[in-house]
C-alpha atoms as an extended CHARMM CRD file, in Angstrom:
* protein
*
       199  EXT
         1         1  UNK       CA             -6.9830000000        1.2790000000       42.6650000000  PROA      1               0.0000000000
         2         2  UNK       CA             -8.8540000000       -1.7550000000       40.8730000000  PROA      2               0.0000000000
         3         3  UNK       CA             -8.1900000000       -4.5900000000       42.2710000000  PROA      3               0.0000000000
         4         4  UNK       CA             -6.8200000000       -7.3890000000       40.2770000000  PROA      4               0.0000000000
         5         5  UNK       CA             -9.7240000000       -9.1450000000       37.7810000000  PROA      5               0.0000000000
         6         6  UNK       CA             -9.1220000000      -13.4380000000       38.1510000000  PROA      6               0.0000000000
         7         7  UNK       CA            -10.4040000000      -15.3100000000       35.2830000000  PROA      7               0.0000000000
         8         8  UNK       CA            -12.9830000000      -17.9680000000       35.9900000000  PROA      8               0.0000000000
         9         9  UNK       CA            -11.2400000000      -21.3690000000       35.0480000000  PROA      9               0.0000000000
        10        10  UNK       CA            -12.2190000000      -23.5830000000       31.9220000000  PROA      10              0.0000000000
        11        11  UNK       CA            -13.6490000000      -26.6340000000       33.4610000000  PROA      11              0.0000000000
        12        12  UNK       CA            -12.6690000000      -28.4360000000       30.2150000000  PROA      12              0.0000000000
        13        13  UNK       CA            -10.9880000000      -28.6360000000       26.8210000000  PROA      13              0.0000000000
        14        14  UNK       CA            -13.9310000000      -27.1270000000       24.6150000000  PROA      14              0.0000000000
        15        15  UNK       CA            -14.5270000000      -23.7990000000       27.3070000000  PROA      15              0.0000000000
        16        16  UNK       CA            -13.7300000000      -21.0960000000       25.6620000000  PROA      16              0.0000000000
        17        17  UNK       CA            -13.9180000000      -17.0380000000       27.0630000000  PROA      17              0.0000000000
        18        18  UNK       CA            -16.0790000000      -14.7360000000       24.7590000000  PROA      18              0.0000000000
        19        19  UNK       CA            -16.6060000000      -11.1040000000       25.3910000000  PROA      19              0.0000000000
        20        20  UNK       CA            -19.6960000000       -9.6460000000       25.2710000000  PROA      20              0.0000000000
        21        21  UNK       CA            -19.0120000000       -5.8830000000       24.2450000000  PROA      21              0.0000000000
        22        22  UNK       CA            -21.6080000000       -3.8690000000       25.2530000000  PROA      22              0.0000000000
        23        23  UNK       CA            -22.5580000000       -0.7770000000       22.8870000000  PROA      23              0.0000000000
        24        24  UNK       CA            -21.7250000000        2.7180000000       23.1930000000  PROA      24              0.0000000000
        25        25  UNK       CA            -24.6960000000        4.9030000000       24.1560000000  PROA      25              0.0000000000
        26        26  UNK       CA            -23.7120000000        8.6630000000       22.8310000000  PROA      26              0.0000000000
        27        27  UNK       CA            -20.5190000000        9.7070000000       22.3940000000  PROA      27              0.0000000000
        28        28  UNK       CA            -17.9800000000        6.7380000000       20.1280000000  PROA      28              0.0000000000
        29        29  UNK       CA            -15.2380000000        7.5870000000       22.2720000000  PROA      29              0.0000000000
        30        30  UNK       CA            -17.4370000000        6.3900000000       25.6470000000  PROA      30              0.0000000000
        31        31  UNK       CA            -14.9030000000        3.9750000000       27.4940000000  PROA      31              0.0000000000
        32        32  UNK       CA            -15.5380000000        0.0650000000       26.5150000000  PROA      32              0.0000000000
        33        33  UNK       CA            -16.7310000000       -1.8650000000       28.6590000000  PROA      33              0.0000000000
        34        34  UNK       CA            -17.2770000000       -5.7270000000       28.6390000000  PROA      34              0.0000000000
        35        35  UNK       CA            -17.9600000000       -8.9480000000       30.8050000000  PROA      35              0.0000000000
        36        36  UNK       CA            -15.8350000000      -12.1650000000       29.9080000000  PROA      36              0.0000000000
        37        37  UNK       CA            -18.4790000000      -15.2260000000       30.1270000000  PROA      37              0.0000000000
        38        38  UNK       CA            -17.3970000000      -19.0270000000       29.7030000000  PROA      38              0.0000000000
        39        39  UNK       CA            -19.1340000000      -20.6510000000       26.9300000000  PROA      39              0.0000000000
        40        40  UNK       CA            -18.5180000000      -24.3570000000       25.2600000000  PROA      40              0.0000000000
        41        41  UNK       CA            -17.3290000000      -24.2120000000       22.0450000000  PROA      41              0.0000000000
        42        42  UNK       CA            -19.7650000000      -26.1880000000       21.1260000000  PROA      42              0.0000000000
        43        43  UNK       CA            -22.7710000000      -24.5060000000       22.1660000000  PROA      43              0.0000000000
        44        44  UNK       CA            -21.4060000000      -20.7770000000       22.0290000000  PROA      44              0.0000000000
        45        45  UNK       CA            -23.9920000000      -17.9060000000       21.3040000000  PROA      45              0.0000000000
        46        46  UNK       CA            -22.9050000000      -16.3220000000       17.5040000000  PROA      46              0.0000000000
        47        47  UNK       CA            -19.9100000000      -14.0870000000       17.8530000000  PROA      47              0.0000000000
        48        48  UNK       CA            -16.9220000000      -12.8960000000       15.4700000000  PROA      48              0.0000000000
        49        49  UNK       CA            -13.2730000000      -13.5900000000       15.9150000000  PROA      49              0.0000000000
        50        50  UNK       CA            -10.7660000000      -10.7670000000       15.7800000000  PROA      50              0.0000000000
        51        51  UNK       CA             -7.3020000000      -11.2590000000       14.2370000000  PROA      51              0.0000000000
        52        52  UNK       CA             -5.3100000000       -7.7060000000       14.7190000000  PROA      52              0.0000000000
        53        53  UNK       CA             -1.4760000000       -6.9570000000       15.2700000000  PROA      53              0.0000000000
        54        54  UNK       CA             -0.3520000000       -6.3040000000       18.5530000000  PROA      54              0.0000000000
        55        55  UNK       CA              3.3350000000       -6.7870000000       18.5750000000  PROA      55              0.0000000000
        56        56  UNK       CA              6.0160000000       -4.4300000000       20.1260000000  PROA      56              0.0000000000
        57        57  UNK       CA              2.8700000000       -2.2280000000       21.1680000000  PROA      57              0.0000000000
        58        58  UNK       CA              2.6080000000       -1.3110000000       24.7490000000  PROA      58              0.0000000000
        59        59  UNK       CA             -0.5050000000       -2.7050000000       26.8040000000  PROA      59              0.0000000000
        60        60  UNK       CA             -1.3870000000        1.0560000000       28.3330000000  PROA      60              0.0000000000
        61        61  UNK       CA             -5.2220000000        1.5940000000       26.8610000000  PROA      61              0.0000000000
        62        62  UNK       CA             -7.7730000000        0.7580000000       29.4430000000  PROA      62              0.0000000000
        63        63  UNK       CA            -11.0870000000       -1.2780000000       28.6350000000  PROA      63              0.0000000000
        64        64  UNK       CA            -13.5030000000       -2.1730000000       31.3190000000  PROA      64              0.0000000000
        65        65  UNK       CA            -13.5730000000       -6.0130000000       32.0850000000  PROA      65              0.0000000000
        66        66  UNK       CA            -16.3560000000       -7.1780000000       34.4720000000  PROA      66              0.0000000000
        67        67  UNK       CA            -15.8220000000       -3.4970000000       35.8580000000  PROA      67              0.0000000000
        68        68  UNK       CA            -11.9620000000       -4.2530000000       36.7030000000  PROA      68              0.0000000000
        69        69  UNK       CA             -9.6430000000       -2.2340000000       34.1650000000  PROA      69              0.0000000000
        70        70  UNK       CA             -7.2710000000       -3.8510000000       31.8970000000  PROA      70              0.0000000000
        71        71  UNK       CA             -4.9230000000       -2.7670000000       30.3450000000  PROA      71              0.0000000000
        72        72  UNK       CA             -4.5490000000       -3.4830000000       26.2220000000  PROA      72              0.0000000000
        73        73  UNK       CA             -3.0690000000       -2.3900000000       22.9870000000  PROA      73              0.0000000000
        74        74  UNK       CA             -3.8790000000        0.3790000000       21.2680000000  PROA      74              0.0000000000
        75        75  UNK       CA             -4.7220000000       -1.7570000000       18.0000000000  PROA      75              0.0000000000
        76        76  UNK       CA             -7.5170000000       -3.8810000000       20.3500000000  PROA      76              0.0000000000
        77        77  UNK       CA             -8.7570000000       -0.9060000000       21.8790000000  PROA      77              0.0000000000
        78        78  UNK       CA             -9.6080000000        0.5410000000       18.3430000000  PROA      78              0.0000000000
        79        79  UNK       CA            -10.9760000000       -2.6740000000       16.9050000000  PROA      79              0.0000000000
        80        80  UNK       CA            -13.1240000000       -2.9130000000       19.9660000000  PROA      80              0.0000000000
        81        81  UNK       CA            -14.1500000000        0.6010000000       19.3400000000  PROA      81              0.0000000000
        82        82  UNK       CA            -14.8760000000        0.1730000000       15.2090000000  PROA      82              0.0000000000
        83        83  UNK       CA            -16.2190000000       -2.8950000000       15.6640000000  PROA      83              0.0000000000
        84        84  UNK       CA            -18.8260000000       -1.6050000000       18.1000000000  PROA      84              0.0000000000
        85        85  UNK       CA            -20.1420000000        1.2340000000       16.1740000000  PROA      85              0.0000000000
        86        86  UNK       CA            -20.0830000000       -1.1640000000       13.3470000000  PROA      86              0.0000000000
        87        87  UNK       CA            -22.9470000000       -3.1650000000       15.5670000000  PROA      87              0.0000000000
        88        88  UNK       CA            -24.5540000000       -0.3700000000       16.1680000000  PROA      88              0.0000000000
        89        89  UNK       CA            -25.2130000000        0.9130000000       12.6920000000  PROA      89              0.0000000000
        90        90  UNK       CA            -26.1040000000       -3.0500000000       12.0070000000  PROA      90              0.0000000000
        91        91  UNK       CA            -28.7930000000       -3.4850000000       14.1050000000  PROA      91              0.0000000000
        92        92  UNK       CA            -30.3590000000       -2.8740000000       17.6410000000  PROA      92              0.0000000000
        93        93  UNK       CA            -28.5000000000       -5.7820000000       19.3780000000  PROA      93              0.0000000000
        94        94  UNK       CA            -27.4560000000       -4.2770000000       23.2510000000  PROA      94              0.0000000000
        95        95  UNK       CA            -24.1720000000       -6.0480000000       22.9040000000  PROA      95              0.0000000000
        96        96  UNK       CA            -21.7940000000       -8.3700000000       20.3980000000  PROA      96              0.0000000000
        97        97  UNK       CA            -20.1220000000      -11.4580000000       21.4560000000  PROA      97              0.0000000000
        98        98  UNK       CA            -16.4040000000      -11.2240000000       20.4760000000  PROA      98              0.0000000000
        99        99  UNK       CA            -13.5180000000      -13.5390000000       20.9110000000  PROA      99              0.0000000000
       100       100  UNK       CA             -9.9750000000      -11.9840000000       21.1410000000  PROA      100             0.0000000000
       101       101  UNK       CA             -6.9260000000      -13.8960000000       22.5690000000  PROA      101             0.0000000000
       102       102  UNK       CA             -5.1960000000      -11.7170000000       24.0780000000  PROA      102             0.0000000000
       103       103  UNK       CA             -8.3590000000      -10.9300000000       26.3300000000  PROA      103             0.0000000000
       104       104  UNK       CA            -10.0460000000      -14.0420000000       26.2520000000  PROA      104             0.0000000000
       105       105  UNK       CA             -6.9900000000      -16.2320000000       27.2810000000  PROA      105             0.0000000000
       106       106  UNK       CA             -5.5790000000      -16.1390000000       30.3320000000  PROA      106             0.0000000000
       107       107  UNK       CA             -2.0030000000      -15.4150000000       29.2080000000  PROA      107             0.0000000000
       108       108  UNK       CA             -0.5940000000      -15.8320000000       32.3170000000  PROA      108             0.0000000000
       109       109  UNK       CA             -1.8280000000      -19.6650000000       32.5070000000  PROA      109             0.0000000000
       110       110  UNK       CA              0.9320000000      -21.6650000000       30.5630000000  PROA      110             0.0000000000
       111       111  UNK       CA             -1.1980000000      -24.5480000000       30.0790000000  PROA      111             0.0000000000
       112       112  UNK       CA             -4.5130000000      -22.6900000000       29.8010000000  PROA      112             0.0000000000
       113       113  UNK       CA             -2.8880000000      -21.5690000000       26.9720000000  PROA      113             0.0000000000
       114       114  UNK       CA             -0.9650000000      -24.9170000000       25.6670000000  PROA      114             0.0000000000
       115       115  UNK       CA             -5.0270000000      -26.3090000000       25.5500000000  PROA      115             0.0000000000
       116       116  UNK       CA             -6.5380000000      -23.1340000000       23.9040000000  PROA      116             0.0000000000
       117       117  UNK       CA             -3.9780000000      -23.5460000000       20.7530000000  PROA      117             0.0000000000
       118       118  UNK       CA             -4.9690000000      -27.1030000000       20.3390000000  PROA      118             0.0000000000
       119       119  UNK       CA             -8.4170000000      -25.5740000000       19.5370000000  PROA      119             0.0000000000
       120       120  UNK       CA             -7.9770000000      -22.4040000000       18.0680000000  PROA      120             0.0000000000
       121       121  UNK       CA             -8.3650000000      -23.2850000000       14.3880000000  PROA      121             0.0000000000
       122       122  UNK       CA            -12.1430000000      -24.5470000000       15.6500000000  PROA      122             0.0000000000
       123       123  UNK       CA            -12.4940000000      -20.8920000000       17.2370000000  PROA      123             0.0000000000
       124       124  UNK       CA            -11.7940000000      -19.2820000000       14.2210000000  PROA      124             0.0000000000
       125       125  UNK       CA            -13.7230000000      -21.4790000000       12.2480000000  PROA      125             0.0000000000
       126       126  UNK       CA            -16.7630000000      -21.6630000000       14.6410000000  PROA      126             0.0000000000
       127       127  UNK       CA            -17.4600000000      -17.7560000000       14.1430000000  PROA      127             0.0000000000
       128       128  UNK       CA            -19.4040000000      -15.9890000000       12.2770000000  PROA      128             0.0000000000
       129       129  UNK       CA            -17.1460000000      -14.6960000000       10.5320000000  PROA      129             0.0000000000
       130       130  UNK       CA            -12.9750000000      -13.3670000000       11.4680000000  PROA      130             0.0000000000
       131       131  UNK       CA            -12.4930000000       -9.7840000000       11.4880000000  PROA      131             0.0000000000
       132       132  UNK       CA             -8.8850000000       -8.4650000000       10.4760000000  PROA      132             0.0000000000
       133       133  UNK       CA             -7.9080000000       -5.0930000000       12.1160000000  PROA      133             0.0000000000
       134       134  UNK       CA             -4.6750000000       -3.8540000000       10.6330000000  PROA      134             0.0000000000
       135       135  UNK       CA             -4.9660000000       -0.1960000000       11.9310000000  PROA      135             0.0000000000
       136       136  UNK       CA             -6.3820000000        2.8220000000       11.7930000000  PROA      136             0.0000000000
       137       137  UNK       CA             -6.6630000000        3.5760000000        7.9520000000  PROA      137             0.0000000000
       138       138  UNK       CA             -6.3720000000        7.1560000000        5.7340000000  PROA      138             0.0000000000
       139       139  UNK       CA             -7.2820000000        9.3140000000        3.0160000000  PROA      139             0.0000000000
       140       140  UNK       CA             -5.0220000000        6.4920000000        1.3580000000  PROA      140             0.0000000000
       141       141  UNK       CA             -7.5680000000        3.5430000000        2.6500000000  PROA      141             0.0000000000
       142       142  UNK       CA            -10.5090000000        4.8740000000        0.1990000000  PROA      142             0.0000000000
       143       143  UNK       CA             -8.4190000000        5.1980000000       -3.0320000000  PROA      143             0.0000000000
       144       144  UNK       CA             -7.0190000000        1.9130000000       -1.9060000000  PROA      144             0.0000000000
       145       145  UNK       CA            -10.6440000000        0.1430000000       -1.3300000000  PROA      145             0.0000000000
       146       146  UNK       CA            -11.8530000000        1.7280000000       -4.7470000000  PROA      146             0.0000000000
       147       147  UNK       CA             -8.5810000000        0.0500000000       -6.6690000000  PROA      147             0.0000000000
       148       148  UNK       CA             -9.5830000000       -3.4700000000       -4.9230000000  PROA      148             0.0000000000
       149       149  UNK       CA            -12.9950000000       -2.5700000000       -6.3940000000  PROA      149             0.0000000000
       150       150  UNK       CA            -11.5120000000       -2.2580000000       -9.6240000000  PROA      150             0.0000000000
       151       151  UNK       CA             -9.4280000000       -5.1300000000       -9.6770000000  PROA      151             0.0000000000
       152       152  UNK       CA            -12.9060000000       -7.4980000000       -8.6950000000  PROA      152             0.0000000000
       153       153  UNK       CA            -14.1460000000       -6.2050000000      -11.5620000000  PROA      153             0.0000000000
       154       154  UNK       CA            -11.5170000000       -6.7080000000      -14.2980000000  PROA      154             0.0000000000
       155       155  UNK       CA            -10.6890000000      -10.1370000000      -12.9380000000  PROA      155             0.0000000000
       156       156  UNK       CA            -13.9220000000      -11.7660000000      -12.9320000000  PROA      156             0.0000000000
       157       157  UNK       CA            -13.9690000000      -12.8290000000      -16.4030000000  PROA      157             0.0000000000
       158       158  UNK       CA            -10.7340000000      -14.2700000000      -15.8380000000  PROA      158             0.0000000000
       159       159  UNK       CA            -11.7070000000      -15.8990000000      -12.6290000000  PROA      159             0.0000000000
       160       160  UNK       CA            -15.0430000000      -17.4140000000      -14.8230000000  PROA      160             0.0000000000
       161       161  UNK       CA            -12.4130000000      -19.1090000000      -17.4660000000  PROA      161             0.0000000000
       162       162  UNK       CA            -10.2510000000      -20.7390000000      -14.8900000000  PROA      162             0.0000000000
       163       163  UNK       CA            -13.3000000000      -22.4660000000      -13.3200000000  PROA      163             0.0000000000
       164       164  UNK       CA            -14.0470000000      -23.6170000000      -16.4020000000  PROA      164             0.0000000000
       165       165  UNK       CA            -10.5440000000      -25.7120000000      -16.8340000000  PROA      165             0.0000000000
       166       166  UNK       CA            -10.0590000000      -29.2970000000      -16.1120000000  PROA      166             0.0000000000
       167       167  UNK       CA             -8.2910000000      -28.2240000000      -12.9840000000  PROA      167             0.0000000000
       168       168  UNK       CA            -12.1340000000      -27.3890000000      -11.6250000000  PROA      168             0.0000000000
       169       169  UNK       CA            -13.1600000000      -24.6390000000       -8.9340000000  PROA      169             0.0000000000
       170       170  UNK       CA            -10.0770000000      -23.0360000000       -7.8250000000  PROA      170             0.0000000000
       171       171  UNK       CA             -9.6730000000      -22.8860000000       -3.7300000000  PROA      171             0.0000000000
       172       172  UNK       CA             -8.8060000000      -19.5580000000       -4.4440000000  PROA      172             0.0000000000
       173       173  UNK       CA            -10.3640000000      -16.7160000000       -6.1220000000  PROA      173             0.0000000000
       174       174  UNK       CA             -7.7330000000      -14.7190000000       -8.2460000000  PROA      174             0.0000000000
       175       175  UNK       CA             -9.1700000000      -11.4790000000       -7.1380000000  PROA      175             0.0000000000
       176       176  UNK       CA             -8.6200000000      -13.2090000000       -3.0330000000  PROA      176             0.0000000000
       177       177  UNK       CA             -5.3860000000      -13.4870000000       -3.7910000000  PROA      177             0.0000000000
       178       178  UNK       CA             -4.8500000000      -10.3500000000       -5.8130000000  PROA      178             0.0000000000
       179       179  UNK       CA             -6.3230000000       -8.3870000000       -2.9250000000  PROA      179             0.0000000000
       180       180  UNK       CA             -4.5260000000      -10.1430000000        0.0720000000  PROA      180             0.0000000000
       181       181  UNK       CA             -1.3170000000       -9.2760000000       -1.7740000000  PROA      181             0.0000000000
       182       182  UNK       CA             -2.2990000000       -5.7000000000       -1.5440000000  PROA      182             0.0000000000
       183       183  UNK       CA             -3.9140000000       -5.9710000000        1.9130000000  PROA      183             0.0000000000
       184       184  UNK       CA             -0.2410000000       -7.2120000000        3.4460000000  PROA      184             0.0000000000
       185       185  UNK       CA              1.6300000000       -4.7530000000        1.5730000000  PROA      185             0.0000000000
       186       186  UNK       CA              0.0360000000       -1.7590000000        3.3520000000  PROA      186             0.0000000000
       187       187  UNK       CA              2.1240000000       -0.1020000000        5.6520000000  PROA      187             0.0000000000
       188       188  UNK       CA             -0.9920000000        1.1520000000        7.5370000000  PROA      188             0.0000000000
       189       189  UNK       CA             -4.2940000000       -1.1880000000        7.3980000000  PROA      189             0.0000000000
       190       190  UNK       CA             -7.6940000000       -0.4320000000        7.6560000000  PROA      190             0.0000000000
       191       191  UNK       CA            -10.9700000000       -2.3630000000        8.0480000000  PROA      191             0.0000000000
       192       192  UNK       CA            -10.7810000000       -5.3280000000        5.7750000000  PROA      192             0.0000000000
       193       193  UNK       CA            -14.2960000000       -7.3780000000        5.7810000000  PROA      193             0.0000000000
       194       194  UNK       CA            -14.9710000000      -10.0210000000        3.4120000000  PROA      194             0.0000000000
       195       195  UNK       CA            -16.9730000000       -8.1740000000        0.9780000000  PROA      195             0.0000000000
       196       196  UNK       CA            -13.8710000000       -5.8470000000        0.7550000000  PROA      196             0.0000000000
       197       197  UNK       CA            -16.4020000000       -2.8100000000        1.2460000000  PROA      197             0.0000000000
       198       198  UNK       CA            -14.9520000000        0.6210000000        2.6400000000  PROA      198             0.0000000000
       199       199  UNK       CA            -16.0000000000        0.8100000000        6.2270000000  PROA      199             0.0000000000
């Protein structure tokens, strides 16, 4: 039996974990293994942030910390899986920085995690960019992507007359909102990046 992994402490109020995912070689469904390193927030290498839903799910899917087990939720297990073979059809990188809370803070440190809120609209906003994992999608997700496809288009020429008011450059694009409506309707997500492309 594994014994028990203990997380390095933060030395200060900008440390932050990141997990450095390291790829797949062969088969997707390879187990997932990672090591948990201690960065500053304000020197940390270029990684992505992952926002997923995890509650009411059971933590019973094993990933491979530091070569201790731990135990997650199914939804992280599958965004760690999609989101490495998304790296690996990207590029040649060994490995992708990642920060995830539920693995990168120690949730059984009360006030490691009372000082990791106070900076986790900087961790979001420090990375590359926020990946949203909903779930596993279906035949459903495709027709769905092609209809947000559709509405881009249509709107557009709206979206180019409302910039064009007094009011200035909405915050918002009307397709953004259009298409987060949808998004949080879905019973059953699938990979939503920013360009809204299928996965």
């Amino acid at each position: 039996m594994d014994t028990p992994y203990v997380y390095d402490i933060l030395l200060h109020s900008r440390c932050i974990r990141l997990i450095k995912l390291f790829l797949a070689v062969g088969d997707e469904a390879t187990d997932i293994h990672f090591d948990l390193v201690v960065v500053s927030l304000d020197t940390a290498p270029i990684y992505e942030a992952l926002s997923y839903t995890w509650g009411g799910q059971s933590l019973d899917r094993p990933v491979y910390r530091n070569g201790k087990t731990l135990l997650v939720a199914e939804n992280a297990q599958a965004a760690m899986r999609r989101l490495r073979r998304r790296q690996q059809q990207r590029d040649a990188s060994e490995f992708l920085f990642l920060w995830i809370d539920s693995i990168c803070i120690n949730q059984a440190s009360i006030p490691e995690k009372n000082v990791q809120v106070t900076i986790m609209f900087e961790i979001y906003r420090t990375a590359r960019w926020v990946d949203i994992w909903l779930g596993e999608g279906d035949e459903n997700t495709v027709q769905l992507f092609k209809l947000i496809r559709t509405i881009q288009t249509l709107t557009r020429p709206i979206y180019y007359l409302a910039s064009k008011t007094p009011l200035g450059n909405p915050s918002w694009h009307f397709t953004e909102i259009i298409v987060f409506s949808i998004v949080l309707c879905l019973p059953k997500g699938e990979w939503v990046p920013s360009t809204c492309s299928e996965p």
